[in-house]
C-alpha positions as CSV (number, residue, x, y, z in Angstrom):
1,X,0.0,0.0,0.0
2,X,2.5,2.4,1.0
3,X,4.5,1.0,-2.2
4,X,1.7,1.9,-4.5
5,X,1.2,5.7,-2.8
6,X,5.0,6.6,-3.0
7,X,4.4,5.4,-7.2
8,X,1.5,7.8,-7.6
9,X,3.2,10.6,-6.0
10,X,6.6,10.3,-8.1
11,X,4.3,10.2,-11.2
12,X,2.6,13.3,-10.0
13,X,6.2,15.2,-9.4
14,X,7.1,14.0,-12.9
15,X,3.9,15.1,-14.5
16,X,3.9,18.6,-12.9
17,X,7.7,19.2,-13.9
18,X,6.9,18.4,-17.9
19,X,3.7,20.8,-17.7
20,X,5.8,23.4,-16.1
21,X,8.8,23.2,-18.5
22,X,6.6,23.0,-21.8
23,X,4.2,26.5,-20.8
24,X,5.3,29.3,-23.4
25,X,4.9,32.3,-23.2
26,X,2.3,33.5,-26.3
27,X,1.5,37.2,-25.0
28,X,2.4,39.4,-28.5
29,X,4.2,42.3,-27.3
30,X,5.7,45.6,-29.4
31,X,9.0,46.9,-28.3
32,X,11.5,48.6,-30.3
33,X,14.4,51.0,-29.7
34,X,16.4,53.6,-31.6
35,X,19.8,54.3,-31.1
36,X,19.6,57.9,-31.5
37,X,16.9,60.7,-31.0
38,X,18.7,63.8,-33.1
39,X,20.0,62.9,-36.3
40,X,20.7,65.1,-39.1
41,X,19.7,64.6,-42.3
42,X,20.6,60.9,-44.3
43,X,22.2,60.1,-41.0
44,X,21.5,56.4,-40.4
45,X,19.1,56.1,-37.6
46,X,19.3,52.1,-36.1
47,X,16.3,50.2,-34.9
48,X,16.8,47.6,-32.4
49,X,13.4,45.3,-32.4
50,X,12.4,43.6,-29.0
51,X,9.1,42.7,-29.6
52,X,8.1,39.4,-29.0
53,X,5.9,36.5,-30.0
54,X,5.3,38.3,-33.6
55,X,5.4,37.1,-36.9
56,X,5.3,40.3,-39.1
57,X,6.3,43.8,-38.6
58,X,5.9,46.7,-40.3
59,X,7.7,50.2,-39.7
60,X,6.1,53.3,-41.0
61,X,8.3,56.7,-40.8
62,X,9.0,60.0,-42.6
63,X,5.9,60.4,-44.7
64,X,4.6,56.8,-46.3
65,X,7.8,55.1,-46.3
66,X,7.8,51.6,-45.0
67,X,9.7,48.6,-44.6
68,X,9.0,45.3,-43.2
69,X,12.5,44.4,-41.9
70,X,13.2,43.0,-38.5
71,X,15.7,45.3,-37.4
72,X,16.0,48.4,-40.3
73,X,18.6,51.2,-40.6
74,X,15.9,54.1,-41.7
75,X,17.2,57.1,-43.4
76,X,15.3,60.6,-43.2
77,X,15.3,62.4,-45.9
78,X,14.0,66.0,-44.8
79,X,14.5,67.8,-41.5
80,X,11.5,68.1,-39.2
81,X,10.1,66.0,-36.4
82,X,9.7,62.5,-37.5
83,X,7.5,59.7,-36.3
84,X,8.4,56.4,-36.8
85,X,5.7,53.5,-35.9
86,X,5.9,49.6,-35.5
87,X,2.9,47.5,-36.0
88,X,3.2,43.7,-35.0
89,X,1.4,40.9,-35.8
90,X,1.1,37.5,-34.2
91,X,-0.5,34.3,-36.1
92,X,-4.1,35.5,-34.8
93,X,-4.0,38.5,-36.7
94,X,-3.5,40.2,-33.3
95,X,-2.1,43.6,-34.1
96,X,-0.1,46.1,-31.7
97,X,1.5,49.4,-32.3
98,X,4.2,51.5,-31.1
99,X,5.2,55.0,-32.1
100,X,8.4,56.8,-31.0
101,X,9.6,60.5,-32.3
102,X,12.7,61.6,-33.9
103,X,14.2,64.8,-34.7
104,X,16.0,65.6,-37.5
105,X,18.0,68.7,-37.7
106,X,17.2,71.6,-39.6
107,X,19.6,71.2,-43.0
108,X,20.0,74.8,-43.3
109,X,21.9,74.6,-40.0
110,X,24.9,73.4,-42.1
111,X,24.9,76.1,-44.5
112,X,26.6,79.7,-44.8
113,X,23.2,81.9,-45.3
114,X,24.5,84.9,-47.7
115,X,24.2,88.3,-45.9
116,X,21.4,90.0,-46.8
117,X,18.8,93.0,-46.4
118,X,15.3,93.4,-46.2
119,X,14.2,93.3,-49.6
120,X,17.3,91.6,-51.4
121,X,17.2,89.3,-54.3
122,X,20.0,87.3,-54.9
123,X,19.6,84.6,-57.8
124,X,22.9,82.6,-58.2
125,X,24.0,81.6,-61.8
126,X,27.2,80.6,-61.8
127,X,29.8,79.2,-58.5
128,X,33.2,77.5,-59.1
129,X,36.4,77.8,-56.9
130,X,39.3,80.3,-57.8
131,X,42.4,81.5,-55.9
132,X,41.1,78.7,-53.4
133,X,38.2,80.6,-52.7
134,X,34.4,79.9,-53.1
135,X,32.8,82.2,-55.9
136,X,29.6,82.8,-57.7
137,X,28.4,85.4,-59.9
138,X,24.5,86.6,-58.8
139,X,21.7,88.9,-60.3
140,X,21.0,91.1,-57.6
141,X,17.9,93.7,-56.9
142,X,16.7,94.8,-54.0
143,X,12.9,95.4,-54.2
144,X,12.4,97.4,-50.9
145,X,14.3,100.3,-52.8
146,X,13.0,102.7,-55.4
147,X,16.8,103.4,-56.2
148,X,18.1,100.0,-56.7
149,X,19.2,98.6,-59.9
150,X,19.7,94.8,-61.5
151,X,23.1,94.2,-61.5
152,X,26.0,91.4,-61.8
153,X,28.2,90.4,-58.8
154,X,31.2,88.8,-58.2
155,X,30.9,87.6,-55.0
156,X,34.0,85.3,-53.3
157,X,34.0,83.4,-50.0
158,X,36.8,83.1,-47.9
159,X,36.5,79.2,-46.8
160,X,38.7,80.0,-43.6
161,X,37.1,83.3,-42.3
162,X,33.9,83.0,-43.5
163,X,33.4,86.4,-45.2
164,X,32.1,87.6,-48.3
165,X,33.7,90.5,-50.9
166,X,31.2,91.4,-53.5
167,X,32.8,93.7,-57.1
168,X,30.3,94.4,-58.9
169,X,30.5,93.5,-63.0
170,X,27.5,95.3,-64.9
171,X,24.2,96.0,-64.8
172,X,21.5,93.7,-65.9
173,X,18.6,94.1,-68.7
174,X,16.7,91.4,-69.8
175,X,16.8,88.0,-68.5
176,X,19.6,85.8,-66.9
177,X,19.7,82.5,-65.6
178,X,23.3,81.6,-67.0
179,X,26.9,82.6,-66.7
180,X,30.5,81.3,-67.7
181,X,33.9,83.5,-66.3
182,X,36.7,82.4,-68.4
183,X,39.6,83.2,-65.9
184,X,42.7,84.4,-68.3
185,X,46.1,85.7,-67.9
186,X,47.1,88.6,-66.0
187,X,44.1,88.0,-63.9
188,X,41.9,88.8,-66.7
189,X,38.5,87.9,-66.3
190,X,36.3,87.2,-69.3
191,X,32.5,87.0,-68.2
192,X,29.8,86.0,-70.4
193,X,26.0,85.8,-69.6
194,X,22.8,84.8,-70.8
195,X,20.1,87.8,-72.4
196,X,16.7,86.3,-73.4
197,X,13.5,87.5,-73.9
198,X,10.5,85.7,-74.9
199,X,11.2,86.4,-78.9
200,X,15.4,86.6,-78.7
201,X,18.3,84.7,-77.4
202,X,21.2,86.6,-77.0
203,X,23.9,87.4,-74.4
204,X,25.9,89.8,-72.8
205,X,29.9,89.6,-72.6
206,X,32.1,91.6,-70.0
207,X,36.0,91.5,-70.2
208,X,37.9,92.9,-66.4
209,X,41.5,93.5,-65.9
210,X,43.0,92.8,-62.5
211,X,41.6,95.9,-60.7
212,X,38.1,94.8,-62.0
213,X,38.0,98.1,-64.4
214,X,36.3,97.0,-67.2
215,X,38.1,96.6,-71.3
216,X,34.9,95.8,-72.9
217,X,30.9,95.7,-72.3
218,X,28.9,94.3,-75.1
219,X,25.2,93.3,-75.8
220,X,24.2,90.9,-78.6
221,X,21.3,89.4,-80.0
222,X,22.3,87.7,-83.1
223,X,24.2,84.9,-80.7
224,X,24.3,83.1,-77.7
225,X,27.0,81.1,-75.4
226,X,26.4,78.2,-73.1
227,X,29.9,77.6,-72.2
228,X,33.7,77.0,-73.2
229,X,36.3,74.7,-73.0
230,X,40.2,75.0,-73.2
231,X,42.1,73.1,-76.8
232,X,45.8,73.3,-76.2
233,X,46.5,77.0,-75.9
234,X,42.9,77.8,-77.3
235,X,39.2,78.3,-76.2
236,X,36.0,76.6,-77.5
237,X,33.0,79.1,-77.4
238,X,30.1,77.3,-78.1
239,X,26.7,78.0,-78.3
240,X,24.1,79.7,-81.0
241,X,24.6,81.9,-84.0
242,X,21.9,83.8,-86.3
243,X,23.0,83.1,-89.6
244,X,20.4,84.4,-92.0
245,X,17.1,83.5,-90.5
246,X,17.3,81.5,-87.4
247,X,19.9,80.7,-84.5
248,X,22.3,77.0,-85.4
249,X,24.7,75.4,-83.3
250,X,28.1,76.8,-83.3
251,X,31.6,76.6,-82.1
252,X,33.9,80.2,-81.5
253,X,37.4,79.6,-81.3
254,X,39.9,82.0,-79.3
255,X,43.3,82.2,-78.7
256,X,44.3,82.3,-75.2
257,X,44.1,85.9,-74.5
258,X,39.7,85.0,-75.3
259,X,40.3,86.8,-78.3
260,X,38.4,85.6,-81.6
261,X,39.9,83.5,-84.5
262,X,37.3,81.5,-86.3
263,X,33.5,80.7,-85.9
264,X,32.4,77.2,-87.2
265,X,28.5,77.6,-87.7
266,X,26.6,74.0,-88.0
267,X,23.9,74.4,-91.0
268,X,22.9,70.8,-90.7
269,X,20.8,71.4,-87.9
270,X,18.0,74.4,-88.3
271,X,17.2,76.2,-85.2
272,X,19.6,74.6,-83.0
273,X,22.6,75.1,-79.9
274,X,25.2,73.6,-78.2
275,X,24.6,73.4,-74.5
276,X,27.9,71.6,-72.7
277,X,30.8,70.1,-74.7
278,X,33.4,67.5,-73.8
279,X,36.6,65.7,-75.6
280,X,36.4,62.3,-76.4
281,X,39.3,59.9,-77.6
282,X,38.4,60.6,-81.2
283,X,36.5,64.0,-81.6
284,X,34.1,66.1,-79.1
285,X,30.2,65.2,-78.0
286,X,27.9,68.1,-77.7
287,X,24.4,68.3,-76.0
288,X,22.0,71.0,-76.6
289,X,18.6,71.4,-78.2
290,X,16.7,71.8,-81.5
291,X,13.4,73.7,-82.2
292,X,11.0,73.8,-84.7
293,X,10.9,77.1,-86.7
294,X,7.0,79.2,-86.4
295,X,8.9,82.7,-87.6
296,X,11.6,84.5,-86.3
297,X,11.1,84.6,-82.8
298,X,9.1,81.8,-82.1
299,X,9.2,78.0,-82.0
300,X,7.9,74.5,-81.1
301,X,8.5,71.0,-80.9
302,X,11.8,71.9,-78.8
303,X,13.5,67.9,-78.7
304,X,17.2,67.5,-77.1
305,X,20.1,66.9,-79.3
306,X,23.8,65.0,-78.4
307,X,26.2,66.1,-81.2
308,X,29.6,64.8,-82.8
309,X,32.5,66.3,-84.0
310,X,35.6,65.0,-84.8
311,X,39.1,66.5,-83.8
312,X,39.0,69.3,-86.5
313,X,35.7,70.1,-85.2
314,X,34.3,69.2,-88.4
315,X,29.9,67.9,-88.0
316,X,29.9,64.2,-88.1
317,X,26.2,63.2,-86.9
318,X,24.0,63.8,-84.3
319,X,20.9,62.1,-82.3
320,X,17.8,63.3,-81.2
321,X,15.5,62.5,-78.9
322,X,12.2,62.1,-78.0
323,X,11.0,64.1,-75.1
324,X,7.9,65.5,-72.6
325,X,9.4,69.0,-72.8
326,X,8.1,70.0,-75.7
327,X,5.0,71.7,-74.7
328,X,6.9,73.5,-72.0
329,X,10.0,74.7,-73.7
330,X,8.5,77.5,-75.5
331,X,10.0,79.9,-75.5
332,X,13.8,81.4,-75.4
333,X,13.4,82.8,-72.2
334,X,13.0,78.6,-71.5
335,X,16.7,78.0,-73.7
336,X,18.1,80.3,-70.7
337,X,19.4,77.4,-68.4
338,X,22.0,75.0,-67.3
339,X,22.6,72.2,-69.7
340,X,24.9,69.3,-68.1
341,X,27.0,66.6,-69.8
342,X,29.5,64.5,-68.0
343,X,30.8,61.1,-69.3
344,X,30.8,58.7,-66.1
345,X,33.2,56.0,-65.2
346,X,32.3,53.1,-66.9
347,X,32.2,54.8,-70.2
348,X,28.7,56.3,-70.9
349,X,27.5,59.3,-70.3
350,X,24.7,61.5,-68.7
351,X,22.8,64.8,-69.8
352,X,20.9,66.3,-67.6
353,X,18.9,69.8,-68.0
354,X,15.3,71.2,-67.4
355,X,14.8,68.1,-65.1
356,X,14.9,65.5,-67.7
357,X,18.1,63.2,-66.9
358,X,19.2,60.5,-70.0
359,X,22.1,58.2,-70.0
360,X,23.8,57.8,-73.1
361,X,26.3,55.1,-74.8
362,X,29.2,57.0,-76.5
363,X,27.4,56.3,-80.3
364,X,24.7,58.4,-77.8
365,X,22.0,55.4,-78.0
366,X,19.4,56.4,-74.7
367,X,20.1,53.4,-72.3
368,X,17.7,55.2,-69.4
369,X,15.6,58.7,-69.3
370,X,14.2,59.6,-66.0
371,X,11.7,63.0,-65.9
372,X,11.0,64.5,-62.8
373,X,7.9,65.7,-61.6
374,X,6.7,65.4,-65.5
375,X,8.1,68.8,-66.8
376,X,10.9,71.1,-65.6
377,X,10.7,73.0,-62.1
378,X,13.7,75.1,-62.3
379,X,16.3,75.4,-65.7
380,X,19.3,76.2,-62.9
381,X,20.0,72.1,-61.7
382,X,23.1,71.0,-61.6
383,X,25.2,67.7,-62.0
384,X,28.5,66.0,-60.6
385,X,30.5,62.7,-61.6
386,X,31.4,61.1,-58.4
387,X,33.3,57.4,-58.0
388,X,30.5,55.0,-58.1
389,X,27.9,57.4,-59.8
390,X,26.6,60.8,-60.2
391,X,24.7,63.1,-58.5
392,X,22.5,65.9,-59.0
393,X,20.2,68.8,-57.9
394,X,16.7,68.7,-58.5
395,X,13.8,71.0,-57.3
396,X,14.6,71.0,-53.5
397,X,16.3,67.5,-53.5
398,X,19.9,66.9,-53.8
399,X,19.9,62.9,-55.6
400,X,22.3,60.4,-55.8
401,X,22.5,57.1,-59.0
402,X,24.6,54.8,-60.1
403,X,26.2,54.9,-63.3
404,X,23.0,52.8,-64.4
405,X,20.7,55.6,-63.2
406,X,19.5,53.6,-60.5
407,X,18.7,56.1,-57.5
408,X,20.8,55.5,-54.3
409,X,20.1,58.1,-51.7
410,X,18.8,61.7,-51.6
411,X,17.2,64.4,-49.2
412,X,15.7,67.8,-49.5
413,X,18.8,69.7,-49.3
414,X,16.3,73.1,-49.9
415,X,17.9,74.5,-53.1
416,X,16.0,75.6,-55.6
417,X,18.5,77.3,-58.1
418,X,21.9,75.4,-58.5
419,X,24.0,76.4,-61.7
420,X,26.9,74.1,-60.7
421,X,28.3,71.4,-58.0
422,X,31.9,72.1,-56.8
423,X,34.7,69.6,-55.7
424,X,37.1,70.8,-53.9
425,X,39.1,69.8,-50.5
426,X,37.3,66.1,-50.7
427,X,33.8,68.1,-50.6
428,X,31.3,68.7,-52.9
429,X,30.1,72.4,-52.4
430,X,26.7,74.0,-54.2
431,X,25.9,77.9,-54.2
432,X,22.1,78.1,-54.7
433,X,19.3,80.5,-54.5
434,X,15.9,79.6,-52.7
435,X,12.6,80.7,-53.0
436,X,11.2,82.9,-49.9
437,X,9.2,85.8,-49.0
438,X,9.4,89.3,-47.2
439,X,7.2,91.5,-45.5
440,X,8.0,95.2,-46.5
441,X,6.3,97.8,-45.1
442,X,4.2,100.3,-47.2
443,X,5.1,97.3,-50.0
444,X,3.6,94.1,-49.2
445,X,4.8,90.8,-49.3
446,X,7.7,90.0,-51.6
447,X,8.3,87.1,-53.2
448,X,11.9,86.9,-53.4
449,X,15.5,84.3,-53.8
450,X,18.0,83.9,-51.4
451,X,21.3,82.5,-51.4
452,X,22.9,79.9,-49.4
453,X,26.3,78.1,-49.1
454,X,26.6,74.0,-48.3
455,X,28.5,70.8,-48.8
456,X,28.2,67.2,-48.8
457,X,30.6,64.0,-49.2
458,X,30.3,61.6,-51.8
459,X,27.6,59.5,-50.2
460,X,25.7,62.9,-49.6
461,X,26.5,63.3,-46.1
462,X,25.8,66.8,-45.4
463,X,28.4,68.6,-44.2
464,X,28.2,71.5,-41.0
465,X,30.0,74.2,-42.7
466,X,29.4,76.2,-39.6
């Protein structure tokens, strides 16, 4: 009997030990942690996920982007306080959420804001680097003022003490969104810019010794220049030229003092320019644009072009292309902009302008177009070859691809006129205007551009300039 008792007790013990190792815990829970709160922009935020007893998740963050991962890096690609939300799911269909908040720094932060007064209008179109100074050249107005006028400046910035000398080059008529400074010998300065109107495309050319006096001031209709490039001890002008009834592509050549030799004017293509120009192992590559004639002054059908040349600069062929542009570029107030051509490393090449992007084999066969936004924003964008891509600027948002086009990373870097991108000291540096307003007394409110200075690495990591 007692035997028997002492059996049904040890089976008991052994019973009740197996229940209590086997009991699980099923309770879904939603936890997840972030390893920072401030970040600035494109800085990688990690999420570690502690949630248990789930068999999805799903993390929502900076306006509709998501990702399903278990543990995700999450990138933010504008400033602003950012909310970033896991919902878990068990194999009920038992859902939980959890939201925490994140602040991402103000870009601007990192940027030299130009000086300014109440009233100012500063529209950059044109920044390089010279004497190892920053420099751009700028319309400027200031609209508070009944005794202000539309000029040019030359406006450097001292990388080390952070200060600004403005000369000023001419005064302004007409319409300007492009420039060029040629910088020649004895610090002579050869500056050319843009002059449209609706009906004309034309330019304006300054030359300045070394004291800034200016040698020579002149206004022309009957052509137009883009840009140059140096040959040997020689400069390639190229651009437009009237010849007889409508403007064709052409080429200028100077001699190193930027003083004329010979114009080569392309007949083969009607109603046509040369935008950027680049050497190539056997000749030169062009890209512009070709219209379709109405009358003198007005065209339609405006398609892009990619030109050939060999080394005497004589027309071999050219391709064009079709386009969604054509209803908007109307006008030559609309040929006023910033056309881009850059060949990448693995051979092809990318042309970028009015915010349509195309990549390009070297015969110029269209491997990949991408539009943004469906028509152009803003003619003033910019692009930069970097090792494993390119980047560029586009309405607000500063983009990364690779040299298939494919886009890699990008944020809203705020700019919403950048004529060039800059690399210098292992940085890539952008002058560009933004869109703002003004209240001015007795005036109103002013719609008006300022100007900003900034920087980022290759992998568009913004840099503090401050």
């Amino acid at each position: 009997m007692k035997k028997r008792f002492f059996n049904l007790i040890l089976i008991f013990v052994v019973l009740t030990s197996c229940s209590s190792e086997d009991v699980i815990d099923t309770k879904l829970t939603v936890c997840f942690e972030v390893d920072k709160m401030v970040v600035k922009v494109n800085e990688p935020v990690t999420i570690t996920n502690c949630s248990k007893n789930a068999v999805s998740y799903l993390f929502e963050y900076d306006y509709k982007k998501t990702t399903t991962e278990k543990n995700p890096v999450l990138l933010f690609d504008n400033d602003g306080e950012k909310k970033v939300t896991l919902t878990v799911k068990n194999s009920k269909g038992e859902f939980l959420k959890k939201t925490i908040n994140i602040t991402v720094t103000n870009v601007k932060s990192s940027y030299v804001e130009v000086p300014s007064f109440l009233g100012d209008n500063f529209f950059p179109i044109n920044s390089g680097v010279y004497n190892s100074k920053l420099y751009y050249i700028e319309r400027h107005t200031n609209f508070a003022s009944n005794s202000s006028k539309n000029v040019f400046n030359f406006v450097e910035f001292d990388f080390a003490t952070k200060k600004f000398t403005k000369k000023y080059i001419a005064d302004k008529y007409y319409n300007a969104s492009r420039a060029f400074v040629n910088f020649l010998e004895n610090s002579t300065k050869n500056i050319v810019f843009s002059r449209t109107l609706s009906d004309r495309n034309g330019g304006k050319e300054v030359l300045l010794d070394a004291t800034w006096n200016s040698l020579k001031n002149e206004n022309f209709s009957y052509k137009a220049y883009y840009g140059f490039m140096k040959k040997s001890d020689q400069f390639l002008y190229y651009g437009s030229y009237r010849d007889k009834d409508y403007h064709n592509p052409t080429i200028e050549i100077r001699d190193k003092e930027g003083k004329f030799i010979e114009r080569k004017i392309y007949n083969q293509i009607k109603q046509g320019f040369i935008g950027a120009m680049l050497k190539t192992s056997t000749g030169y590559i062009a890209f512009g644009g070709q219209t379709e004639p109405i009358d003198f002054s007005t065209f339609k059908n405006y398609k892009p072009i990619i030109l050939f040349f060999n080394d005497k600069l004589e027309f071999l062929s050219h391709k064009t292309y079709d386009t969604e542009l054509g209803g908007v570029v109307k006008t030559n107030n609309d040929l006023s902009g910033v056309f881009n051509l850059k060949k990448l490393n693995n051979g092809n090449y990318v042309a970028y302008s009015h915010s349509e992007l195309r990549i390009i084999t070297k015969e110029g066969k269209e491997l990949k177009k991408v539009n943004f936004s469906g028509y152009y924003t803003s003619r003033i964008q910019s692009l930069i070859v970097v090792n494993d891509g390119f980047i560029i600027t586009e309405d607000e948002f500063i983009r990364k691809y690779s040299n298939d086009g494919v886009e890699l990373k990008s944020f809203k870097f705020k700019g919403d006129f950048t004529p060039n991108l800059i690399e210098y000291d292992n940085k890539i540096f952008f002058v560009s205007g933004y869109n703002t307003t003004e209240e001015v007394a007795g005036i109103g409110n002013l719609s008006l551009v300022k100007t900003f200075i900034g920087a980022v690495d290759e992998n568009l990591n913004l840099i503090n300039l401050n």
